[in-house]
Each structure stands twice: as C-alpha cells, then as structure tokens.
C-alpha positions as a Markdown table, in Angstrom:
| # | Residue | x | y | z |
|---|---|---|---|---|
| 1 | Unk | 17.7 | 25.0 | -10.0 |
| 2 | Unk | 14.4 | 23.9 | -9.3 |
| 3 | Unk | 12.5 | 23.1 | -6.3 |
| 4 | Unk | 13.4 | 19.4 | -4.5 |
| 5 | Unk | 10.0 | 17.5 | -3.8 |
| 6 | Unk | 11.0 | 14.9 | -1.2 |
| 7 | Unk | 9.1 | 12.4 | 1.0 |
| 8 | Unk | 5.8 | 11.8 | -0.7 |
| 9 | Unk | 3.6 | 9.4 | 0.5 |
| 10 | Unk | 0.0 | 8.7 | 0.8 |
| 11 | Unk | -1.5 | 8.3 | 4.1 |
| 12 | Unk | -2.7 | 5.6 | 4.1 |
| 13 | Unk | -1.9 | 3.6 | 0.9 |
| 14 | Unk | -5.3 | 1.9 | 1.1 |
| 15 | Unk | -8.5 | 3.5 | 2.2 |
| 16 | Unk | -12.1 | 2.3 | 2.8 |
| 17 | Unk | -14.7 | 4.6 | 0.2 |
| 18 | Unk | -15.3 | 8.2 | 1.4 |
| 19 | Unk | -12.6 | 7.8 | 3.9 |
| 20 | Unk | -9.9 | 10.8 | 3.9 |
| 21 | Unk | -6.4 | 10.3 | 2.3 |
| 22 | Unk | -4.0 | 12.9 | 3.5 |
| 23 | Unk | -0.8 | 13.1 | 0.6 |
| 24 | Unk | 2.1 | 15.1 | 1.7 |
| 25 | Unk | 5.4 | 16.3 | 1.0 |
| 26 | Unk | 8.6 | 18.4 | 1.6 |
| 27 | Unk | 9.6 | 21.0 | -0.7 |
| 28 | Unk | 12.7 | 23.0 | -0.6 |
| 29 | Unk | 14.0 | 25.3 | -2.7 |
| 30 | Unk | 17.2 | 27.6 | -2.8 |
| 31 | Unk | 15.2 | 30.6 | -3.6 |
| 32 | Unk | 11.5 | 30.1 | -2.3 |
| 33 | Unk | 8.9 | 27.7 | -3.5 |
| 34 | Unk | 5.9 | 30.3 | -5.6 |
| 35 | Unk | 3.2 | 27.6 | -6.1 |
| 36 | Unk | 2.8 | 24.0 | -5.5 |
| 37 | Unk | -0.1 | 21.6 | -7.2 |
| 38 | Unk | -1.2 | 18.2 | -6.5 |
| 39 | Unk | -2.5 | 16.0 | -10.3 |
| 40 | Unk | -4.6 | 13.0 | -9.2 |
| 41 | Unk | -6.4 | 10.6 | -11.8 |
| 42 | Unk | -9.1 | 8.5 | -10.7 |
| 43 | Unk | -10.1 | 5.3 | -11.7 |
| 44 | Unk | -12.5 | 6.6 | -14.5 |
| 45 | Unk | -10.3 | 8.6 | -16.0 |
| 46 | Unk | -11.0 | 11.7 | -14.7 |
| 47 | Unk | -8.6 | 14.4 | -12.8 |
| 48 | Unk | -8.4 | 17.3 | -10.8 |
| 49 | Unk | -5.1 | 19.7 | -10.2 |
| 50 | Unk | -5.2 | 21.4 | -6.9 |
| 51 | Unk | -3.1 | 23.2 | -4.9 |
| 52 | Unk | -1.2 | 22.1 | -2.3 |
| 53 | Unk | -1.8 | 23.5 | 1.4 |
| 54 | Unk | 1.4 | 24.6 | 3.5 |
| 55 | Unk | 1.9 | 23.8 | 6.8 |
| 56 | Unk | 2.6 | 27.1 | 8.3 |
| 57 | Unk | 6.0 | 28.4 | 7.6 |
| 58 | Unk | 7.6 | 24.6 | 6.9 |
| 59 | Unk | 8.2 | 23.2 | 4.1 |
| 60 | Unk | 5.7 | 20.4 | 4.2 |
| 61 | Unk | 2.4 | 20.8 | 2.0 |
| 62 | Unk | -0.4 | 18.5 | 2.4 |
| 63 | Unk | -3.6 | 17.6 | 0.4 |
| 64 | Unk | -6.8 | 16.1 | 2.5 |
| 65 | Unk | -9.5 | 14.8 | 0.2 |
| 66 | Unk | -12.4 | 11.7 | 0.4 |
| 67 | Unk | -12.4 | 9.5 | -2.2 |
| 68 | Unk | -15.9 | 7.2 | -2.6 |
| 69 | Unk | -14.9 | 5.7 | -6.3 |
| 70 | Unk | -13.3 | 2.6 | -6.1 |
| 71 | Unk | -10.3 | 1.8 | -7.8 |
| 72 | Unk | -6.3 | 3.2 | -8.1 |
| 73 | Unk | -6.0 | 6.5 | -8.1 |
| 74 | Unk | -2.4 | 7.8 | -9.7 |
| 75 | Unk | -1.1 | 11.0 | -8.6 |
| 76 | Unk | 2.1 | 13.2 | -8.6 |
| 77 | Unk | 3.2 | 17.0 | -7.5 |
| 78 | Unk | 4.1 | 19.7 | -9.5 |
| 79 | Unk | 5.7 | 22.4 | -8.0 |
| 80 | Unk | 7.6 | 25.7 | -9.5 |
| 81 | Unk | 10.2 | 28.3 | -7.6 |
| 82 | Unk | 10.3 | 32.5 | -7.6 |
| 83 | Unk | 13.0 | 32.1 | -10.7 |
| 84 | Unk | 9.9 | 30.1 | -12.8 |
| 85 | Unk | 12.1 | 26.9 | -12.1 |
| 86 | Unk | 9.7 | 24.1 | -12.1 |
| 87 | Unk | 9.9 | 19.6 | -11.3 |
| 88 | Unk | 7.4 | 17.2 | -11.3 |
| 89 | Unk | 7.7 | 14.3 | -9.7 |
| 90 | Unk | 7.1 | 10.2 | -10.7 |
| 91 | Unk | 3.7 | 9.0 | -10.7 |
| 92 | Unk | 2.2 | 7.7 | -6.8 |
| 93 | Unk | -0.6 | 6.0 | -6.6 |
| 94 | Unk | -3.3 | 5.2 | -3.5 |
| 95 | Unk | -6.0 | 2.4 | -4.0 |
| 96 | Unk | -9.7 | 3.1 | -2.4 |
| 97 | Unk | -11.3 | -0.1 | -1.4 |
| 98 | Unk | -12.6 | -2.6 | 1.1 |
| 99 | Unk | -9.6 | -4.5 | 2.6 |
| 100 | Unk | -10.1 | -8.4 | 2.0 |
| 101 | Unk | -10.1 | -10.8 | 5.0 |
| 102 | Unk | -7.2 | -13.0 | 5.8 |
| 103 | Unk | -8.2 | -16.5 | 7.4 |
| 104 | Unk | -6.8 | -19.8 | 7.2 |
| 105 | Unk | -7.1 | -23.4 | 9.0 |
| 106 | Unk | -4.4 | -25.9 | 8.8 |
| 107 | Unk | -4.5 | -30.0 | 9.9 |
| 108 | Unk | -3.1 | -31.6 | 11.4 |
| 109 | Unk | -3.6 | -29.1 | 14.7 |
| 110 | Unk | -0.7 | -30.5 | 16.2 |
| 111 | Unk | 1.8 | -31.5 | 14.1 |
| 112 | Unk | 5.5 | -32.9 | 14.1 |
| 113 | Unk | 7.9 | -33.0 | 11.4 |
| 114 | Unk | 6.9 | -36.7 | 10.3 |
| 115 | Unk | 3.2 | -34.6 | 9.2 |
| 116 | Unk | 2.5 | -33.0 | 6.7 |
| 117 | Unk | 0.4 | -30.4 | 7.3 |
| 118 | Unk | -2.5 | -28.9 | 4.9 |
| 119 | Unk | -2.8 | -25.3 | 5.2 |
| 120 | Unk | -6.4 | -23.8 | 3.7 |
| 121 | Unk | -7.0 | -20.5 | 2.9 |
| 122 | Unk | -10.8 | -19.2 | 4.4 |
| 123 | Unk | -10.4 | -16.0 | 3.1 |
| 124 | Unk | -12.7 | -13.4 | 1.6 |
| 125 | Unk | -13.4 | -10.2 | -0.3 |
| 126 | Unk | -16.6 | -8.5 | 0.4 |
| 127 | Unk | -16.9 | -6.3 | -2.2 |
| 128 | Unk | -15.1 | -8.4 | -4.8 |
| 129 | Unk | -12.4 | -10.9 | -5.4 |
| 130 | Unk | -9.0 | -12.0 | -4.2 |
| 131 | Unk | -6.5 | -12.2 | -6.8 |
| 132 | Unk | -3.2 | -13.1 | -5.0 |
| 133 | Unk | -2.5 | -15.0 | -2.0 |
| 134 | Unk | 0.9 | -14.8 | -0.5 |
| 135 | Unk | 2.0 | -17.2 | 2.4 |
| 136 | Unk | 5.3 | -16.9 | 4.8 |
| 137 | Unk | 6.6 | -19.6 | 6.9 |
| 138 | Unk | 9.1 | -17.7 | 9.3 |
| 139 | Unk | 11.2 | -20.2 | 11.7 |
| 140 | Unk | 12.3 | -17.7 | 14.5 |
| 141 | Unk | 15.4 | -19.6 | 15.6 |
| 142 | Unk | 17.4 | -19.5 | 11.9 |
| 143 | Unk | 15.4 | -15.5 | 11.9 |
| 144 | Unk | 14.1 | -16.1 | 8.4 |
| 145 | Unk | 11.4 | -16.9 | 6.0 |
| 146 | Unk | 11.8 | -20.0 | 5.2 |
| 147 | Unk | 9.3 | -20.8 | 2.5 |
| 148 | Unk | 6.6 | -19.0 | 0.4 |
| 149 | Unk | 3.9 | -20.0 | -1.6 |
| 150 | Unk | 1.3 | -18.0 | -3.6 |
| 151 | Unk | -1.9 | -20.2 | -3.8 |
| 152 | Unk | -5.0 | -20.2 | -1.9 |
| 153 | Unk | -4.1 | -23.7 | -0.7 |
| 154 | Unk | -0.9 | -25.9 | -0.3 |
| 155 | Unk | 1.4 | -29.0 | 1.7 |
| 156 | Unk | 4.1 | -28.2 | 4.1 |
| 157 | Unk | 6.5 | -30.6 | 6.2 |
| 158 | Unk | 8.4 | -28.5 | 8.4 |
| 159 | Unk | 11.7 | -29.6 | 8.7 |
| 160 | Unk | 11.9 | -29.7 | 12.4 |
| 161 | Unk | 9.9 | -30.1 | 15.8 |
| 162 | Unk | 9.3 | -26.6 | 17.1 |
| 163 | Unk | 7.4 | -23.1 | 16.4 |
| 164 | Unk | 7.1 | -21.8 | 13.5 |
| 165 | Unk | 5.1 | -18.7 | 12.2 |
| 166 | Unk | 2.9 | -18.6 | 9.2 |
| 167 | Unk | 1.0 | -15.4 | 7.6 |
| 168 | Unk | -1.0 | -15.0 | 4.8 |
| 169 | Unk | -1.7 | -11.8 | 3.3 |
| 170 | Unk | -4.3 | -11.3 | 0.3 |
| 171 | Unk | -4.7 | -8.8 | -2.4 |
| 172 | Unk | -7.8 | -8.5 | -3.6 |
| 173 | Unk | -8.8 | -7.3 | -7.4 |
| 174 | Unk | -9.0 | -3.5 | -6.0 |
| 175 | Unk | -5.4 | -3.9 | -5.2 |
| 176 | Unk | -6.5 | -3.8 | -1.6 |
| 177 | Unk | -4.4 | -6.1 | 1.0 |
C-alpha cells in the first residue's frame, strides 16, 4: 500500500511578498516512508520539486520557503515507501499578496427598525483591486446570520430594535482577503 499523506495545509494561506510560508504534513506508512517531495507552481508558470524536511523521528515533514512573486501559487506532495509504493496528493494552493483593507460607514448612526440604514463600503487594496465584497448581518439573540449581500454598497431595515453585528470581508484580485 502506499504511504497516507494527511493534514496538509499552508501556514498561512495568505502571505505578505518575501514573507515565509511553512507547508506541512503527516505521512505514515505501514513499511517506512523512503522519500518525500514537495511540487509548487508559481504564478508565472514556473516550478520547483523539493524535498521535504522531517521533523525528527515523527511523521510530520515541513517545507519553509519566501515567496516575493505575487500571485497563487498551486502545490501538492509526492511521497513513495521502502516497497517503491508511491501517492500524490490533490492540488493546494497559497496566495502571496498584500491583504486589502476592510472599512465601512453606515447612516443613520443610530438607527431603529422604522430606518433604513445605508451601509458603504470604504474599503481598499493597495496594491491592486477588490473583486468581491461579502457582508454578514449576525443577530446574536436568534445565533445566526441573518442576511448577506455581496456588493460594495447596499439598504438594510433590521427587523427589530436591538444589536446586531455586521462584517465585511473583501477579496482582493490577488485572491488576498
């Protein structure tokens, strides 16, 4: 049988340029793991295949690497046992990129439910442009989202007197949120 490659993640999913993404995993096998590489394509194109490092005696492997190209990097493990058994897994991807900035104003400041109220989206993307806006109204007495709109701007009457919480989360056109 070959090896099992499980819990593979990027750490983190997004990173600033020339910051360090660390991608691990565990591999088991039921006769021992003989080599273990990471494949990553970059935005350009481009790839390298590397081996994976070992944490000690575990079964965790880890690849540390700074990235200053902007864009989605794809990537996935290949890994083979002592009996030439080999898996690879799906494709993973990490993004490398400035994080937009999430800001919004709403009117009236102090609303009821007879109002309704203007929320408007102030935010920004230094480094490029935001592509989606997601917004959650969450009313903490029901425990639920209530509503969602995916606009920069929009019109909400709230149903009833009371607090109610409302995020925004932007994704910019580096995939960056």
């Amino acid at each position: 049988f070959p090896p099992d490659i499980m819990d593979l993640y990027a750490n983190p999913t997004i990173q600033e340029p020339n910051g360090t993404v660390n991608i691990t995993c565990k591999i088991v096998d039921n006769v021992g793991v003989n080599v273990a590489f990471i494949n990553i394509t970059f935005p350009n194109g481009s790839h390298i295949n590397e081996s994976l490092n070992r944490m000690g005696n575990s079964s965790y492997y880890y690849f540390n690497r700074s990235y200053s190209l902007k864009g989605t990097y794809r990537y996935y493990i290949w890994a083979n046992d002592t009996n030439n058994n080999s898996v690879k897994t799906a494709l993973h991807k990490f993004v490398i990129a400035y994080a937009p900035h999430a800001s919004f104003n709403y009117t009236p400041l102090q609303p009821t439910d007879l109002d309704i109220v203007n929320f408007i989206s102030n935010s920004y993307d230094n480094d490029g442009i935001i592509v989606n806006h997601t917004w959650s109204i969450y009313d903490p007495i029901l425990g639920k989202t209530i509503a969602r709109f995916y606009t920069s701007n929009f019109s909400y009457n709230f149903p009833d007197n009371g607090n109610y919480e409302v995020s925004l989360t932007v994704v910019d056109n580096d995939g960056a949120w």
